[in-house]
C-alpha positions in Angstrom: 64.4 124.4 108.0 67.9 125.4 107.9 70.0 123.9 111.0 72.8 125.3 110.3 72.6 129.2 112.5 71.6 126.1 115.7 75.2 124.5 115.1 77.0 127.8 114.4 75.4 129.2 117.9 76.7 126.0 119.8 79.8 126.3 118.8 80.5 130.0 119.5 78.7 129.1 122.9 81.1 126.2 123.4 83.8 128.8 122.8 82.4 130.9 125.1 82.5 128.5 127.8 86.0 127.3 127.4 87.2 130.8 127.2 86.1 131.4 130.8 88.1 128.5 132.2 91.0 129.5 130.8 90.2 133.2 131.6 90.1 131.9 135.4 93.5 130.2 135.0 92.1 126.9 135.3 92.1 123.9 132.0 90.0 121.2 132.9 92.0 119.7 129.5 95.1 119.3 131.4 94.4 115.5 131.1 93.5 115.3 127.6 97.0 113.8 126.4 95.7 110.4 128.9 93.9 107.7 126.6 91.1 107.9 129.0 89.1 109.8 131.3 88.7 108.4 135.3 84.9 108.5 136.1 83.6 108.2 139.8 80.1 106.3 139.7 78.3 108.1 142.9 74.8 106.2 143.9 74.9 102.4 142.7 71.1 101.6 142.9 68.9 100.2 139.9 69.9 103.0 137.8 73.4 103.6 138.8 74.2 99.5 138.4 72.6 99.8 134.8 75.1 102.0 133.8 78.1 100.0 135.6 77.0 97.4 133.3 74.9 98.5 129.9 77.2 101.8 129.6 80.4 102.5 131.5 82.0 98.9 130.4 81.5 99.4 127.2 83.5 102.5 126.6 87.2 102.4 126.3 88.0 106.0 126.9 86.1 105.8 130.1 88.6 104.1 133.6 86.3 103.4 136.6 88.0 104.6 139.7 85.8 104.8 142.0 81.8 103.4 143.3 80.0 105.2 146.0 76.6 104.3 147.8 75.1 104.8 151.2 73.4 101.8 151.1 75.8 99.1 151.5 74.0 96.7 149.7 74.0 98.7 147.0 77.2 99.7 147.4 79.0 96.3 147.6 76.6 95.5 144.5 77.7 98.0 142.5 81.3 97.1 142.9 80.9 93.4 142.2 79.2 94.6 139.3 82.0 97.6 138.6 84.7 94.2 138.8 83.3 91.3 136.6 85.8 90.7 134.1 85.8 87.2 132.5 89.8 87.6 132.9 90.9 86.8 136.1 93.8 88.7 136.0 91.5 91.9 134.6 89.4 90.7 137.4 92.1 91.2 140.2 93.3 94.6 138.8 90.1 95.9 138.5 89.5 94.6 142.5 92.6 96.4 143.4 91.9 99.8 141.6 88.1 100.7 142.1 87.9 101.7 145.4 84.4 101.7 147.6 83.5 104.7 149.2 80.1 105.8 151.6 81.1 109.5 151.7 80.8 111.2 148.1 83.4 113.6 149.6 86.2 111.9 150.8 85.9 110.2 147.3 86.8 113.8 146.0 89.6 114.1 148.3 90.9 111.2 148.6 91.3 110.1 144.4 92.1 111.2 141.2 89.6 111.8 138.2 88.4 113.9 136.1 84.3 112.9 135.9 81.3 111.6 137.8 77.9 109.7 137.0 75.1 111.1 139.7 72.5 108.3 140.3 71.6 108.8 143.4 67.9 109.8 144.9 66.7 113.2 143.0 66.9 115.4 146.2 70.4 114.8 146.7 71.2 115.5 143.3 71.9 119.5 143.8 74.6 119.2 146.3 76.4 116.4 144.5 76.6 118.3 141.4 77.5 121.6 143.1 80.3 120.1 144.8 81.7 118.1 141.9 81.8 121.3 139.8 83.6 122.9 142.7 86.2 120.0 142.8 86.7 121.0 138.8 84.7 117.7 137.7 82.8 116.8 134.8 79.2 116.0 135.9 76.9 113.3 134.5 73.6 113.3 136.3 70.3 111.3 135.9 67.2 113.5 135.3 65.3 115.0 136.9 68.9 117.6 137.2 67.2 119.3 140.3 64.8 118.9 142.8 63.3 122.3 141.6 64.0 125.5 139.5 66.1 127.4 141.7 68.7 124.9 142.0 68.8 123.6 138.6 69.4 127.4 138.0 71.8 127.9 140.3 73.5 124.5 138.8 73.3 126.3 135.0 75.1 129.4 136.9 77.6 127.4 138.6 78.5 125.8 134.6 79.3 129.1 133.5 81.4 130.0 136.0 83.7 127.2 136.5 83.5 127.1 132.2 82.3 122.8 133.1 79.0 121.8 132.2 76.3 119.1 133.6 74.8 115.8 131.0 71.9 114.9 131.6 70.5 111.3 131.7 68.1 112.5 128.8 69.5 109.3 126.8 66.7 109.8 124.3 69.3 112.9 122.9 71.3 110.2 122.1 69.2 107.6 120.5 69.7 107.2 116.8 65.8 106.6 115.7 65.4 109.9 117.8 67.8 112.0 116.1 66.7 110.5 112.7 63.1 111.2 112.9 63.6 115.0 114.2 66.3 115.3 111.3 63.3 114.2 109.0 61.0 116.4 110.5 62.9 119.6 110.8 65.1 119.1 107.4 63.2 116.9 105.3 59.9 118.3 106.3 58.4 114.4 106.2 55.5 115.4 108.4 54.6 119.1 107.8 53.6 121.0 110.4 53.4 119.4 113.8 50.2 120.6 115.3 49.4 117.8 118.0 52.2 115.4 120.2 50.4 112.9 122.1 52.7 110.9 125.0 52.7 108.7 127.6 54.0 105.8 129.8 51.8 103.3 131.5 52.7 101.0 133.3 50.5 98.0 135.6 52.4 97.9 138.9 53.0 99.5 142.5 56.8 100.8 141.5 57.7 99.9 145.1 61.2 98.3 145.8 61.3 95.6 148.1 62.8 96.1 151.5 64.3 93.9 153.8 62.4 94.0 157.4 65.4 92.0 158.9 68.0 94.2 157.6 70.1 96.8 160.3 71.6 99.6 159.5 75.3 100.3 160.5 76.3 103.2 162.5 77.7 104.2 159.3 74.8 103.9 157.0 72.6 105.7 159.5 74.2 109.1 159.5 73.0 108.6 155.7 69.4 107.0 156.2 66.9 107.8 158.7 64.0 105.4 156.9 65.2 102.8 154.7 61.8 102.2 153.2 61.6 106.0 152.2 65.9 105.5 151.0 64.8 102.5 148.9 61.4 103.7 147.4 62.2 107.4 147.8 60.3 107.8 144.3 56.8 107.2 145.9 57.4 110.5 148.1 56.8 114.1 147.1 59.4 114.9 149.8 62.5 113.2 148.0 61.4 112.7 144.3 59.3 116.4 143.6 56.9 115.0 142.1 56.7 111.0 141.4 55.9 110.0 137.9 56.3 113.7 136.7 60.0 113.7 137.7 61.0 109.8 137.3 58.9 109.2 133.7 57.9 112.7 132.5 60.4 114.7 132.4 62.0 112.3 129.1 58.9 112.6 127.1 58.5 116.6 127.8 62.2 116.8 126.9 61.4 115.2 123.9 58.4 117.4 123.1 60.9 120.3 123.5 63.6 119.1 121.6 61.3 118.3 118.5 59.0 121.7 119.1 62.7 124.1 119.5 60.5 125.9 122.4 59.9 124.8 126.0 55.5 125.4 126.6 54.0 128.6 127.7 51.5 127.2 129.7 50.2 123.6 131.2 46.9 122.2 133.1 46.2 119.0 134.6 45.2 116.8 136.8 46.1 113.7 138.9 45.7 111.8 142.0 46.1 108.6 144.0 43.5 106.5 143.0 44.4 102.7 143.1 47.9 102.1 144.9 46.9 103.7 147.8 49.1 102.3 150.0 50.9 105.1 151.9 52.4 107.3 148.5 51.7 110.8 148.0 53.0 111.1 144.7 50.0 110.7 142.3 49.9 106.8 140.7 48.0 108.8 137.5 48.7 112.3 135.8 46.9 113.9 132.7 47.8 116.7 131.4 48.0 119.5 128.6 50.9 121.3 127.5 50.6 124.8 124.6 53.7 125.7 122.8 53.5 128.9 121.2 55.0 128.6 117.6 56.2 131.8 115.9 57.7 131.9 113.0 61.3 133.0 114.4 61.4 129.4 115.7 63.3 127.0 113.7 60.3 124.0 114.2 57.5 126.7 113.2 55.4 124.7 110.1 54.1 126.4 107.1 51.0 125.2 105.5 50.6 125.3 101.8 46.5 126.7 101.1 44.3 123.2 101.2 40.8 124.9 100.6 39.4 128.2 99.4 38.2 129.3 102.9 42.3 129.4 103.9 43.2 132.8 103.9 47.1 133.6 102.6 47.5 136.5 105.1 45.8 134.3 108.3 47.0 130.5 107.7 50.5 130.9 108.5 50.7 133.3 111.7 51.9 131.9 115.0 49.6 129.1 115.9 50.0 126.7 119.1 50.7 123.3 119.6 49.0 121.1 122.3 50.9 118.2 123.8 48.7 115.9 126.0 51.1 113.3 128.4 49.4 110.9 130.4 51.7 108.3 133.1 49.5 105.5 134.9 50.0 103.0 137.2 47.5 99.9 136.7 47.3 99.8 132.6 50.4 99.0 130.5 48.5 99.6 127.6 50.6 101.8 124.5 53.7 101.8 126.9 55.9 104.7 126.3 56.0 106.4 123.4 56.0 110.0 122.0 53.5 110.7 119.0 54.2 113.2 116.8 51.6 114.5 114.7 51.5 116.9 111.7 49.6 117.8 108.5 51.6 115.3 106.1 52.6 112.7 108.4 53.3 111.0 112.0 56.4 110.0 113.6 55.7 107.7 116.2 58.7 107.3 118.7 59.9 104.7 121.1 62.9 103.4 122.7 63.2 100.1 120.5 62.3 101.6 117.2 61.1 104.6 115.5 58.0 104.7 112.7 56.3 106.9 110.7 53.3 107.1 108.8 52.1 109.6 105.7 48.9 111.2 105.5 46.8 109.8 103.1 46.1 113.3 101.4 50.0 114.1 101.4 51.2 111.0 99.4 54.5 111.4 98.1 55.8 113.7 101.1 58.2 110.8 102.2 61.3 109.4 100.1 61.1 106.6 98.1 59.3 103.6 99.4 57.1 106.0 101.4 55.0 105.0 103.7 50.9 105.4 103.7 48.7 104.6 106.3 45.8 104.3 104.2 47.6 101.0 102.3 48.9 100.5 105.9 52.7 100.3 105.5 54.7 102.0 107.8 59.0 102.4 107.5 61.1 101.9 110.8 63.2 105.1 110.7 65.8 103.8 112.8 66.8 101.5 109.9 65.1 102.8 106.5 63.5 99.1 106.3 60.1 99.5 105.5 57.4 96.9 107.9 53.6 96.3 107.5 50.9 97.9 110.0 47.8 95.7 110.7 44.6 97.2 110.6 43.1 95.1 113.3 41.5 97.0 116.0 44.3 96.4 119.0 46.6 98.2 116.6 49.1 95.7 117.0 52.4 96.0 114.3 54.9 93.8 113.1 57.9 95.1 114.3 61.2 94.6 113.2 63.7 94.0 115.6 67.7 95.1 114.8 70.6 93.0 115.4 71.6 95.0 118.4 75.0 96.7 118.3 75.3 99.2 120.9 72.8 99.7 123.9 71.8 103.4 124.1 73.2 103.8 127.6 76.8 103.1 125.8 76.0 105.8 123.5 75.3 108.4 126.0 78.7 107.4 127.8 80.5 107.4 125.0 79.7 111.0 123.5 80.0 112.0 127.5 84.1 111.0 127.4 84.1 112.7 123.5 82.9 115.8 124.4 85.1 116.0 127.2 88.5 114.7 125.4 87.0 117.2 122.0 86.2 120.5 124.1 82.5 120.5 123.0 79.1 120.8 125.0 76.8 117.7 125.3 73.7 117.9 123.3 71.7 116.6 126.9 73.6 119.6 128.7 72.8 121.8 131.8 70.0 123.8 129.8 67.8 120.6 128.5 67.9 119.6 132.1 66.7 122.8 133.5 64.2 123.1 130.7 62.6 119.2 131.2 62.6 120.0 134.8 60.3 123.5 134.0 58.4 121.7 132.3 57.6 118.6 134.5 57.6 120.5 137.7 54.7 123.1 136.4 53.2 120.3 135.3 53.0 119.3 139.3 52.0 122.3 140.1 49.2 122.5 137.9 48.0 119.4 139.0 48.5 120.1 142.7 47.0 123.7 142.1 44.1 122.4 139.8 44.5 125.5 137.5 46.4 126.5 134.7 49.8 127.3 135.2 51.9 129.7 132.6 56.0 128.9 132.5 57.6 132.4 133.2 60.7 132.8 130.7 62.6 133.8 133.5 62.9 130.5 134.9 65.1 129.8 131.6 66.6 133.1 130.6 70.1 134.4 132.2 72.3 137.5 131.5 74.9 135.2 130.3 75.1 133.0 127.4 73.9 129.6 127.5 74.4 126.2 125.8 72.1 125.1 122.9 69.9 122.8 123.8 68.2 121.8 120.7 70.9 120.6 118.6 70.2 117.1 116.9 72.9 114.6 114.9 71.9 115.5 111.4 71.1 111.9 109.7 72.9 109.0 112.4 75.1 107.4 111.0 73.2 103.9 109.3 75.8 101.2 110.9 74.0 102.4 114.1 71.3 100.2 115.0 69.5 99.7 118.9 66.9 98.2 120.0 66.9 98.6 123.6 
């Protein structure tokens, strides 16, 4: 399938976009001759601290200015974390320079930069990000992007007209295995047509964060936090996280399902409930559901079939046809761990954070390069490196895997094509609309649950009057000195 009209689109889009900034007088470039762009790290939690250490750090073209938290142990973790520097001297600069703040917006008032990482709780997210564009900043935000549609559209509206956009913490866009395997799939036609994605993410414990019964809130920290067992595990409650394990886990695996399909769903059923850590949640500890995606051939990821029997009719076998995409997230099983599964008529790509694999079909031999892989004979190739690895056969299904010399953690590569699409004018592959189309996806997902009945996804939830960043594009074939193992 030819990529090439997808990249062409982008860029005229991304053209598009910088064209209204400068139509409304306003360059958010006017910093680009600096060697680096200042970054504000609001909400210094798990997540947020992960990226003060795994992915900020490891980007020179990236100056931490700022840390801001309304928890203050969380806050004054953050910024021991924002300062380690085996250099004292570093050490003491860095002390001097990254400023602790409780309030997001006297941050904005009060300093100078040009971006900001979101981390904070999902229902804050909108406001945030609403006000950062307005203050003329560059927004990186962990997924889910909204707390529903509505605001993640108004958020994609709000892009357009300040001509700034939104990344997403989709960091699976920027995984090299990822992009390899759909670049295999989609150019290299490896696995034919994809006609099944199987996905999920188990996991075998209560997600809850310890809290502290001794600790007090300040005066200050209360005007922020009314329970802190609902601040720290604000996850576990419909009322903050919109949706538990669809919003926190599902909403990467859907993306991917998107990405790799070139279509969000039509339609979605399922169910789930709370059925062993009943222990005051009302988010559902286990979710199973369905997912169709309408192919057509218009669409870039739409798989022609070549005639396998004489009951295949020429004039039937390649019409639109749909593509089912189960996802099931439990609590009490850690069984298969996350992964994405994707299926077609020639082979499998089976995709996870540390490595990549894919299999052939036994009765399309030959579909892969040379040193193929076949399941029958039960070799398998790691995609993320081209090295080939043996499959067992055994009934757990357990693989040898082999594990990379790691060179650069994900979370750095996310960061670092943050600060070059700012500094080279460009769009982020995880932008605005891959947000707002995970979050469609994973919060009709809910609602299907919720609703017990099948739910179809309205195209008006992702169609505007205005144009709108591509949010399929792919790197065509990583480069190979990339290797990550998570």
């Amino acid at each position: 399938m030819d990529t090439q009209v997808t990249r062409r689109d982008f860029i005229k889009t991304a053209g598009i976009a910088t064209g209204v900034a400068i139509a409304a007088g306003y360059s958010p470039f006017s910093y680009a001759q600096n060697e680096v762009v200042r970054v504000a790290a609001i909400g210094t939690g798990g997540q947020g601290c992960l990226h003060l250490r795994l992915g900020l750090p490891k980007i020179k073209t990236l100056q931490l200015v700022a840390v801001c938290d309304v928890y203050t142990p969380n806050l004054n973790g953050g910024w021991d974390i924002a300062v380690e520097d085996a250099d004292p001297k570093k050490k003491e600069e860095k002390q001097k320079n990254i400023k602790k703040y409780m309030d997001y917006r006297e941050m904005l008032e009060k300093e100078q930069f040009e971006a900001v990482i979101i981390s904070t709780p999902l229902h804050t997210h909108y406001q945030i990000a609403m006000d950062c564009l307005d203050a003329k900043k560059y927004v990186f935000c962990e997924k889910t992007m909204c707390y529903d549609v509505e605001q993640c559209r108004n958020l994609v509206k709000k892009c357009n007209e300040t001509g700034l956009w939104v990344q997403v913490g989709h960091q699976r866009r920027y995984n090299p295995g990822y992009n390899r395997a759909l670049w295999l799939a989609r150019e290299k036609g490896v696995v034919g047509r994809i006609n099944h994605i199987t996905a999920q993410w188990h996991r075998n414990n209560d997600w809850r964060r310890p809290v502290d019964p001794a600790y007090v809130l300040s005066a200050d920290e209360k005007k922020w936090i009314p329970d802190l067992e609902k601040h720290i595990n604000w996850r576990l409650y419909n009322e903050f996280s919109a949706g538990g394990l669809m919003t926190e886990l599902a909403t990467h695996q859907l993306d991917v399902c998107n990405w790799f399909l070139h279509t969000p769903p039509s339609r979605v059923f399922g169910y789930g409930g709370i059925d062993y850590w009943r222990d005051g949640r009302d988010v559902y500890d286990n979710v199973s559901l369905t997912y169709e995606y309408d192919m057509v051939p218009s669409n870039p990821a739409f798989g022609t079939m070549d005639k396998r029997t004489s009951f295949l009719s020429m004039q039937t076998m390649n019409r639109p046809y749909t593509v089912r995409a189960t996802y099931t997230s439990i609590c009490a099983n850690a069984k298969r761990g996350s992964s994405e599964i994707m299926q077609g008529d020639k082979g499998t790509l089976e995709l996870t954070e540390p490595a990549c694999f894919g299999y052939t079909e036994p009765a399309a031999v030959g579909a892969w390069d040379a040193g193929g892989i076949v399941t029958a004979a039960s070799v398998a190739k790691d995609i993320t490196s081209g090295k080939s690895l043996q499959v067992s056969t055994a009934a757990d299904e357990s693989k040898e895997q082999l594990f990379m010399a790691e060179t650069r953690h994900v979370d750095a590569l996310q960061f670092e094509s943050f600060a070059n699409d700012i500094f080279q004018k460009k769009v982020p592959k995880a932008n605005q609309m891959v947000g707002l189309l995970a979050a469609i996806v994973s919060l009709n997902g809910s609602k299907a649950m919720k609703d017990r009945t099948e739910v179809a996804i309205d195209k008006a939830q992702y169609t505007f009057d205005f144009e709108t960043p591509d949010p399929y594009r792919y790197d065509n074939f990583p480069p190979a000195d990339i290797k990550w193992r998570g």
